[in-house]
C-alpha positions as CSV (number, residue, x, y, z in Angstrom):
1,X,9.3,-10.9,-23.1
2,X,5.7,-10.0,-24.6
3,X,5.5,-6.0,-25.0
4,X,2.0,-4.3,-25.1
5,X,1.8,-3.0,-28.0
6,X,-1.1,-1.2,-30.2
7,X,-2.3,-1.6,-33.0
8,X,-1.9,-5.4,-34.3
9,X,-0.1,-6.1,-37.0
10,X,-1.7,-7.1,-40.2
11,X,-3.1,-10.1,-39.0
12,X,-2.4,-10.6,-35.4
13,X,-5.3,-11.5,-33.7
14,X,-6.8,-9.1,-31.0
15,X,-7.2,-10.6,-27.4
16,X,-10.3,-9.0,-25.2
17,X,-11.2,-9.3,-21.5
18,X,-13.8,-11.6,-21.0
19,X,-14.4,-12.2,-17.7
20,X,-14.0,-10.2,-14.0
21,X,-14.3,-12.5,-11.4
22,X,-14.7,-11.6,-8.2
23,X,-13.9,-13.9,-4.7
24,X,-14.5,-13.1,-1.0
25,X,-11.7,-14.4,0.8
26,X,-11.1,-14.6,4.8
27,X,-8.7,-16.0,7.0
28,X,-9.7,-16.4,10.7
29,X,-6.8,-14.3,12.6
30,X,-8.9,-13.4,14.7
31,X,-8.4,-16.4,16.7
32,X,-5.0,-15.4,17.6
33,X,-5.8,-11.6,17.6
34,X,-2.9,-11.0,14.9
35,X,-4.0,-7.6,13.5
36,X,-5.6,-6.6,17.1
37,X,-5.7,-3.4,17.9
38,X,-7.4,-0.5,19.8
39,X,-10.3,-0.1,17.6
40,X,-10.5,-3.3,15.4
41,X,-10.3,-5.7,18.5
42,X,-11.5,-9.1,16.1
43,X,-10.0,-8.3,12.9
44,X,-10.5,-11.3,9.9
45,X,-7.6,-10.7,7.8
46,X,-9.4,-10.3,4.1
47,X,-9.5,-9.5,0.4
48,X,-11.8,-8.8,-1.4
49,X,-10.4,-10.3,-4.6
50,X,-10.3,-10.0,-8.7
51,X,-9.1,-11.4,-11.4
52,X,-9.2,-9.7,-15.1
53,X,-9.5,-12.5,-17.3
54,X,-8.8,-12.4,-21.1
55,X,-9.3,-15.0,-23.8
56,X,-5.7,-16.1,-24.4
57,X,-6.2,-18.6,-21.4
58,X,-4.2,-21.5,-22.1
59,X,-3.1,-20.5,-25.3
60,X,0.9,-20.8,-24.2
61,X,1.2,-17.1,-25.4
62,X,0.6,-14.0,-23.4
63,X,-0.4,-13.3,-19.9
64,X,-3.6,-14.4,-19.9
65,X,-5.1,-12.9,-15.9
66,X,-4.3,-9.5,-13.9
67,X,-4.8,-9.5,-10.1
68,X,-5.6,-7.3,-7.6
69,X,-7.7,-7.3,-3.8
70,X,-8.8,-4.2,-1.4
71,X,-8.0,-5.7,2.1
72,X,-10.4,-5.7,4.5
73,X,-10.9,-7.5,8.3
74,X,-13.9,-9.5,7.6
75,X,-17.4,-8.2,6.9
76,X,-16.7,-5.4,4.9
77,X,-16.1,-7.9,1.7
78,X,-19.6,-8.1,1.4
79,X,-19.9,-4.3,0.4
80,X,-16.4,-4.5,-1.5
81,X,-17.2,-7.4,-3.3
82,X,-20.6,-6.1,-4.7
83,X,-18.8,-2.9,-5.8
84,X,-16.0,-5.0,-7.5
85,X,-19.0,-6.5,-9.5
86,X,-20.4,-3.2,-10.8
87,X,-17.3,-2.5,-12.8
88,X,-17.3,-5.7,-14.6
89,X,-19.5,-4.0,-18.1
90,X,-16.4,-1.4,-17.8
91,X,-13.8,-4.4,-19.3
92,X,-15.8,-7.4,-20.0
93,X,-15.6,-7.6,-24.2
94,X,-12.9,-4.9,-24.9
95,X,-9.9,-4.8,-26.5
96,X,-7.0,-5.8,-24.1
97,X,-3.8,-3.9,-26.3
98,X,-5.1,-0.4,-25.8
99,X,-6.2,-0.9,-22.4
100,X,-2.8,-1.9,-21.3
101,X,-1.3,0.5,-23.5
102,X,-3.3,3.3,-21.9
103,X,-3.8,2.7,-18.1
104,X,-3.8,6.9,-17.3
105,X,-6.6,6.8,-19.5
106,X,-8.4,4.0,-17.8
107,X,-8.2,5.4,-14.5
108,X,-9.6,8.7,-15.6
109,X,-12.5,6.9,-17.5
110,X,-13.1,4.6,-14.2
111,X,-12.9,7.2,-11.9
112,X,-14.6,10.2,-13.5
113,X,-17.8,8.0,-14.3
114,X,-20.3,10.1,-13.2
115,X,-22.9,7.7,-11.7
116,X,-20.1,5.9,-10.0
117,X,-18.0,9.1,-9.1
118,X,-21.8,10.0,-7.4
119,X,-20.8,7.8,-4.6
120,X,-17.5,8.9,-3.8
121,X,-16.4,11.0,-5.4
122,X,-13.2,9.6,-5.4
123,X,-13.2,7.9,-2.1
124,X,-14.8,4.9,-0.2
125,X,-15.7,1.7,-1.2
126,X,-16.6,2.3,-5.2
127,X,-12.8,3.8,-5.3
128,X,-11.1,0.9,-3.6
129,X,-12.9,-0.8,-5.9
130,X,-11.8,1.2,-9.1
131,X,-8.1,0.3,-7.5
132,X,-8.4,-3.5,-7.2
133,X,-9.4,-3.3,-10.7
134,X,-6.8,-1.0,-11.8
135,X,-3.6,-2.5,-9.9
136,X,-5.3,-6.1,-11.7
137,X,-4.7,-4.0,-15.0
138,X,-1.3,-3.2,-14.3
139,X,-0.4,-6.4,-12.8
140,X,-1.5,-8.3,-16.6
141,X,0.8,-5.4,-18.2
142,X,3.4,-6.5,-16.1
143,X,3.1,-10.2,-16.6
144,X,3.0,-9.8,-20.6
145,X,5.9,-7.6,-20.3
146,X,7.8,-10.0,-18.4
147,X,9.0,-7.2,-15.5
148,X,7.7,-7.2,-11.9
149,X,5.7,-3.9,-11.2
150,X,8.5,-1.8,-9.4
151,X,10.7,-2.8,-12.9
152,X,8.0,-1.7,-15.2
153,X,7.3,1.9,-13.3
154,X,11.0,2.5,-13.2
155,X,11.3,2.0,-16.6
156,X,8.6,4.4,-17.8
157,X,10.2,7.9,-19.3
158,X,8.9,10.9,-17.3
159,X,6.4,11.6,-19.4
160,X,5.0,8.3,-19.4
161,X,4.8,8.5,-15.8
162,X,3.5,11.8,-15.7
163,X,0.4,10.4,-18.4
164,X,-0.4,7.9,-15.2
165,X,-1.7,10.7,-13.0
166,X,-4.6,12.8,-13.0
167,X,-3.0,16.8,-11.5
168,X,-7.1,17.6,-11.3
169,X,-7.2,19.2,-7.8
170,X,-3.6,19.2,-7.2
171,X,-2.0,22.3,-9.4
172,X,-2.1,24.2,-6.7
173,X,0.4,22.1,-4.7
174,X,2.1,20.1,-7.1
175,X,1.9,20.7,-11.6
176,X,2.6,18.8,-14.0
177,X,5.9,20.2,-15.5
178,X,6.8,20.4,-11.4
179,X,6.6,16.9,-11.4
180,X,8.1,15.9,-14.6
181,X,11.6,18.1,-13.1
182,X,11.5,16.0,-10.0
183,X,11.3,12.6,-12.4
184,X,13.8,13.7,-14.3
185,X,16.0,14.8,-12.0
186,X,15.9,11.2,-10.5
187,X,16.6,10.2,-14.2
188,X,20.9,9.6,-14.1
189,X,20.8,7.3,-11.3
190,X,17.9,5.0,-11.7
191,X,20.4,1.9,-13.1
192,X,22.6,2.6,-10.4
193,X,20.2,2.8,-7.9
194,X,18.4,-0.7,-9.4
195,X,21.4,-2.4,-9.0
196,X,22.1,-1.0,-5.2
197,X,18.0,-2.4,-4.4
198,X,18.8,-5.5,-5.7
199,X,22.4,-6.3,-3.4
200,X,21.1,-4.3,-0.6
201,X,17.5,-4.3,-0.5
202,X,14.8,-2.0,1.0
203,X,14.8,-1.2,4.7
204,X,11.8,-2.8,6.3
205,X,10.4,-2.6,10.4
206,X,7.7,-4.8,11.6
207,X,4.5,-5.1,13.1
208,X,4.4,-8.5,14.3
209,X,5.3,-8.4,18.2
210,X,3.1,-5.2,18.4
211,X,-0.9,-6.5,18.2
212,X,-2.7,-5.3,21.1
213,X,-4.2,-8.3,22.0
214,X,-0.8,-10.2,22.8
215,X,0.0,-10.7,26.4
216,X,3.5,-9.7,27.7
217,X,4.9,-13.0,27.1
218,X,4.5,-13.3,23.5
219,X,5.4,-9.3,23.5
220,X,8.4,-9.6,24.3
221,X,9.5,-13.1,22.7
222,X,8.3,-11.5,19.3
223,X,10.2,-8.4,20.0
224,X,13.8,-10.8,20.8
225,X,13.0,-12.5,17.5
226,X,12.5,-9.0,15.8
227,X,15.9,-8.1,16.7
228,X,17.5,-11.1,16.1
229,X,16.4,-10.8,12.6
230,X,17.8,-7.7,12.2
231,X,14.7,-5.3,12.2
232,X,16.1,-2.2,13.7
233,X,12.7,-0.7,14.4
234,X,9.3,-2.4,15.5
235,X,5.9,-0.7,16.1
236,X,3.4,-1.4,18.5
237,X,-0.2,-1.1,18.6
238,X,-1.6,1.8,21.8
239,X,-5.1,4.0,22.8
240,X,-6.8,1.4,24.6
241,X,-5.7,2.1,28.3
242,X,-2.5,4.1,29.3
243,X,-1.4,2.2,32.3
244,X,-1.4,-0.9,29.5
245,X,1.1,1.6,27.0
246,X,3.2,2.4,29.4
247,X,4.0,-0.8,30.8
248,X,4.1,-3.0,27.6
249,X,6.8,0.4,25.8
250,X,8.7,-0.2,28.6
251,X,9.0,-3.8,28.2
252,X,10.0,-3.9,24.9
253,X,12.2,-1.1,25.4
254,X,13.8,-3.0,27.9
255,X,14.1,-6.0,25.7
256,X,14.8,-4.3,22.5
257,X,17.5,-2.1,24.0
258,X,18.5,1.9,23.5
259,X,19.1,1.4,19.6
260,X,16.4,-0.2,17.9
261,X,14.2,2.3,17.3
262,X,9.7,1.8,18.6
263,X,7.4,3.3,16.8
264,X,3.3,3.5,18.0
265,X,0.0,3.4,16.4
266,X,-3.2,4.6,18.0
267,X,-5.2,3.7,15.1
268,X,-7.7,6.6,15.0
269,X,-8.5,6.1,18.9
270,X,-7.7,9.6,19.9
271,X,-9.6,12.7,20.4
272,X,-7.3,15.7,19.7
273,X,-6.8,16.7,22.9
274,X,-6.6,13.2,24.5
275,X,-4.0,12.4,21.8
276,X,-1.9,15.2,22.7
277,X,-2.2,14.3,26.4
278,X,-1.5,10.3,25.7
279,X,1.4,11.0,23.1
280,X,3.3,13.5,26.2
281,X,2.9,10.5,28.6
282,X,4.6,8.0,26.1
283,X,7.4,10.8,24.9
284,X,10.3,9.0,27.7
285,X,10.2,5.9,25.7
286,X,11.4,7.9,22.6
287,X,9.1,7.7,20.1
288,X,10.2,7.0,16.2
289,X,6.7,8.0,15.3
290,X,3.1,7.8,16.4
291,X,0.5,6.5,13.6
292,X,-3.1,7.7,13.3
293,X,-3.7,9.4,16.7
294,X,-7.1,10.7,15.7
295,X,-9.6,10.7,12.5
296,X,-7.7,9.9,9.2
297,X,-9.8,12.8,7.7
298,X,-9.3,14.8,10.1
299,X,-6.4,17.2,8.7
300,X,-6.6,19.9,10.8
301,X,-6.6,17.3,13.8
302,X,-3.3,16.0,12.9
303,X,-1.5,19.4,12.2
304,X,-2.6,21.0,15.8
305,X,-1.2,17.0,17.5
306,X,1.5,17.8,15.0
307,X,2.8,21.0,16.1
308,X,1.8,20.4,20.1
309,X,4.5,16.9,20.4
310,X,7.1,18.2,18.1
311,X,9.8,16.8,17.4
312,X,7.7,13.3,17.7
313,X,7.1,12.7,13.7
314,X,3.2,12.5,13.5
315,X,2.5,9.2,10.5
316,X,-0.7,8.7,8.7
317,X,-2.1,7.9,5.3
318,X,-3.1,4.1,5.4
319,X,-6.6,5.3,5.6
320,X,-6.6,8.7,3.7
321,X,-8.8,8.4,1.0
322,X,-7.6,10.0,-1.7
323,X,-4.6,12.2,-3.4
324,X,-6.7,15.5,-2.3
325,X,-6.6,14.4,1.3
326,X,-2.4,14.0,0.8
327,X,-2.4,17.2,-0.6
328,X,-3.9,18.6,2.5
329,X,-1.8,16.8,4.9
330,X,1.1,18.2,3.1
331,X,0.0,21.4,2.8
332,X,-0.6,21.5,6.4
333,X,2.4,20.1,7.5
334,X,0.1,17.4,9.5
335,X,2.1,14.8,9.0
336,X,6.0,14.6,8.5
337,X,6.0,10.4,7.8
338,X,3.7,9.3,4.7
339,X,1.9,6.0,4.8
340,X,0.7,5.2,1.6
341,X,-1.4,2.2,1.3
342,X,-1.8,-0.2,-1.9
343,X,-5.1,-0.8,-1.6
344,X,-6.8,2.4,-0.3
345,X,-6.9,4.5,-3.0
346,X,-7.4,4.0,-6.7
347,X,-4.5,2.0,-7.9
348,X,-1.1,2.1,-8.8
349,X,-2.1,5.8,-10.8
350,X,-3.1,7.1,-7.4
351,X,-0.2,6.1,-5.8
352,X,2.1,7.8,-8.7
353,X,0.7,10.9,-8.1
354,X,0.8,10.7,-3.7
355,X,4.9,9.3,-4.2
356,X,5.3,12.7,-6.5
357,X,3.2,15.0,-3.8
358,X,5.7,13.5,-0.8
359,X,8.8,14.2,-3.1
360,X,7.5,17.8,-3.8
361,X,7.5,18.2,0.2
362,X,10.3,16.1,0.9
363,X,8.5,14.5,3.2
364,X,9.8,10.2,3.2
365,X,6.8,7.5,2.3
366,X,7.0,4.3,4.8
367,X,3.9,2.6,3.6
368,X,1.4,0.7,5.1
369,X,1.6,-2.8,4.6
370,X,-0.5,-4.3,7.7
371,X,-2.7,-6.7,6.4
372,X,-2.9,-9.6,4.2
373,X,-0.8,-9.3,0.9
374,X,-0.1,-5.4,1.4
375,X,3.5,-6.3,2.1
376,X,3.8,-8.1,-1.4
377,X,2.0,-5.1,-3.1
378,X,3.3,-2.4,-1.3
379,X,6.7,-3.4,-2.3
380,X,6.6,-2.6,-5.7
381,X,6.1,1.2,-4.9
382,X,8.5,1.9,-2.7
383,X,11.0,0.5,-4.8
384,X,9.5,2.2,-7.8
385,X,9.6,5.8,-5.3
386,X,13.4,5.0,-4.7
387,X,14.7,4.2,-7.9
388,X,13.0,6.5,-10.2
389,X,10.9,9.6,-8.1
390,X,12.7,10.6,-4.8
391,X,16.0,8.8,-5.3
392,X,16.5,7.7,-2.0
393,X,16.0,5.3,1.1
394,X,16.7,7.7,3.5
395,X,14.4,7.9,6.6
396,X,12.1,5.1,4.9
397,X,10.7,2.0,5.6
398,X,8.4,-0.4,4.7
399,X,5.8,-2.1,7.3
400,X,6.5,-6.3,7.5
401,X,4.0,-8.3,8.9
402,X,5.1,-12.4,9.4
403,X,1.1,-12.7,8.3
404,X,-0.3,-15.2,5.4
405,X,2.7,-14.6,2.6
406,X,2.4,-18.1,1.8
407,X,-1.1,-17.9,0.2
408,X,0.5,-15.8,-2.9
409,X,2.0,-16.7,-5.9
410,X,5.2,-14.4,-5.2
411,X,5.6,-14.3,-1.0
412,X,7.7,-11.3,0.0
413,X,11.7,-11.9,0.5
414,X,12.4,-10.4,3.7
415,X,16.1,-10.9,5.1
416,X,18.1,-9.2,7.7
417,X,15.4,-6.4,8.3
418,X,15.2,-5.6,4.6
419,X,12.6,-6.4,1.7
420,X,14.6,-7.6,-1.4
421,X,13.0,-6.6,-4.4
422,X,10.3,-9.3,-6.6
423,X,12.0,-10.5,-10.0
424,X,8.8,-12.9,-10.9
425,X,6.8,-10.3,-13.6
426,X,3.4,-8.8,-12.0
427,X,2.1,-6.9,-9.4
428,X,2.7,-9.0,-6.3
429,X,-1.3,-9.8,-5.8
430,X,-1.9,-13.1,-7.4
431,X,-2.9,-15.5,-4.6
432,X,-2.8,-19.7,-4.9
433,X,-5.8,-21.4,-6.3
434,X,-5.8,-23.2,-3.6
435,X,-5.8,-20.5,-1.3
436,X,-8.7,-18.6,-2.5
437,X,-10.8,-22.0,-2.6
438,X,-9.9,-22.5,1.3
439,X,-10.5,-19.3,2.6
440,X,-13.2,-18.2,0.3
441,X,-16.5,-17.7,2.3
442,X,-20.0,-19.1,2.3
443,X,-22.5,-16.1,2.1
């Protein structure tokens, strides 16, 4: 195992980034309409894709590449990719040790560029950007380390951990020294609870029979697989006609049975009203959540759908833009299920700091993982959140997809409804060579 570690010694040579190369990768699932659903009817599973090279390639010492992609359906690499390349003269030539060594710092220095910060700030496509590069960062650390991600978080001290996260904007709901009592609280039990994820796993529902663009046939086969392989909830995809809702939530009801529990996801379709309205028709099929029934920025939206279909739990966060907008839905009580995304924000750093704001309101994270190699990255936090920050698997879960695993370095272990935690060292993102040369597209 290779440490980071900073300064040299005496004589040690230094190792430097010299390269960020950037590849627009697509696959074509809109063909079969996987990822279908009532507002992204033709989605093109995508990443747009980096890898932080240094110059110890093929040296036979350390890591020598970190990886890291913002998922997209399709088009939107074109923007994402171009964004990617702008950060390239913020690595290229430095000193790899005390970049490693300080990957708080280089989120802060990324995202509080004030030319790049212009065009946010601190959202949109320049800070998805900022993350692809930063989770690459963390996945090198990890690999010269020897640990997969969720390993290398859980080993951090509090105030390691604490260092990651920027608590601009945030004092007022969550401090500092708040958040170093609720790390260190979870400190006794993190070998404990690192042995428990590794016999037991992480619980885990999926996607897969839910795309709106599957007829009832393949509905309900995907649903008799589901529970066969011991999923004990599924989510389906709803907004785009009632009649349609209704009929398919009965079907897999029917076929699912009384214990497995459904969840649904309007994905942004609904006006607040007409959510409200939709969600009351839907309520006899007993809901385990409903997902994004309106804007994802709209906070004030999801607190007044909130508080009108109580006790249905109201889930967002795959599209929330940054820790701020958390913040808000916390503070508002707007959502009561958390779905952080590894891709969305900036990074792993941003994700620190939205795990410690949902362990402040005790609210449980079941992340997003819908898209290509989101399951493989997402992973890594929610096993981080259990073992050292919340402490706990209760009421969580993590989104499965049966998508495109086998174009990555490190597929995802799922068994018996449950993800079973990564030993290969990194961050989960590293796709086949040969993958990327397939699937990369022709401008």
């Amino acid at each position: 195992m290779v440490c980071v570690r900073w300064p040299p010694s005496e004589g040690e040579s230094v190792s430097r980034f010299v390269a960020l190369q950037t590849h627009d990768v697509r696959f074509p699932t809109s063909r079969t309409l996987d990822g279908s659903d009532a507002m992204n009817t033709d989605p093109d599973y995508s990443a747009a894709y980096v890898r932080l090279l240094t110059d110890e390639a093929g040296d036979g010492g350390e890591a020598a590449e970190g990886h890291g992609f913002v998922f997209t359906i399709g088009r939107g690499n074109d923007v994402q990719v171009a964004a990617l390349r702008a950060l390239e003269g913020h690595l290229v030539g430095r000193e790899v040790e005390p970049v490693l060594a300080d990957l708080g710092g280089l989120w802060r220095e990324l995202v509080h560029d004030s030319q790049l910060r212009w065009l946010g700030p601190e959202k949109g496509i320049m800070h998805m950007a900022i993350g692809a590069v930063v989770n690459a960062a963390w996945d090198l650390r990890a690999k010269r380390e020897g640990k997969p991600l969720w390993r290398l978080l859980a080993s951090l001290s509090p105030e390691e951990i604490v260092d990651l996260v920027d608590f601009r904007y945030l004092t007022d709901a969550l401090t500092r020294q708040e958040a170093l009592d609720i790390l260190r609280a979870a400190e006794p039990g993190r070998a404990d609870r690192v042995a428990r994820l590794v016999d037991e796993g992480y619980p885990a529902y999926t996607t897969t029979p839910g795309w709106l663009g599957y007829d009832d046939e393949k509905l309900a086969r995907l649903c008799r697989e589901a529970v066969a392989d011991g999923f004990t909830q599924i989510k389906l995809k709803v907004g785009a006609d009632l009649d349609d809702d209704l009929r398919r939530l009965a079907l897999a009801r029917e076929v699912c049975g009384p214990d497995i529990r459904i969840a649904v996801d309007a994905n942004q379709r609904w006006d607040v009203a007409d959510a409200v309205r939709w969600i009351e028709a839907l309520r006899p099929h007993d809901l385990a959540w409903v997902e994004e029934p309106t804007s994802p920025d709209d906070v004030l939206g999801h607190a007044a759908i909130a508080r009108a279909v109580a006790p249905i739990p109201v889930a967002t966060g795959e599209h929330c833009a940054s820790r701020v907008m958390f913040k808000q839905f916390l503070q508002t009580r707007a959502l009561s299920v958390l779905q952080l995304d590894a891709t969305r924000v900036a990074g792993v750093n941003e994700n620190v700091a939205i795990l410690l704001l949902a362990a402040k309101f005790g609210v449980p994270v079941c992340p997003h993982a819908g898209g290509v190699g989101l399951c493989e990255a997402v992973q890594h936090l929610a096993m981080f959140d259990y073992v050292a920050v919340s402490g706990t698997r209760e009421g969580r879960t993590v989104e499965f997809v049966d998508h495109l695993h086998e174009h990555f370095v490190t597929p995802v272990d799922v068994r018996g409804g449950r993800y079973y935690p990564p030993e290969t060292p990194g961050a989960g993102a590293e796709m086949l060579s040969r993958s990327i040369l397939e699937y990369s597209h022709e401008a």
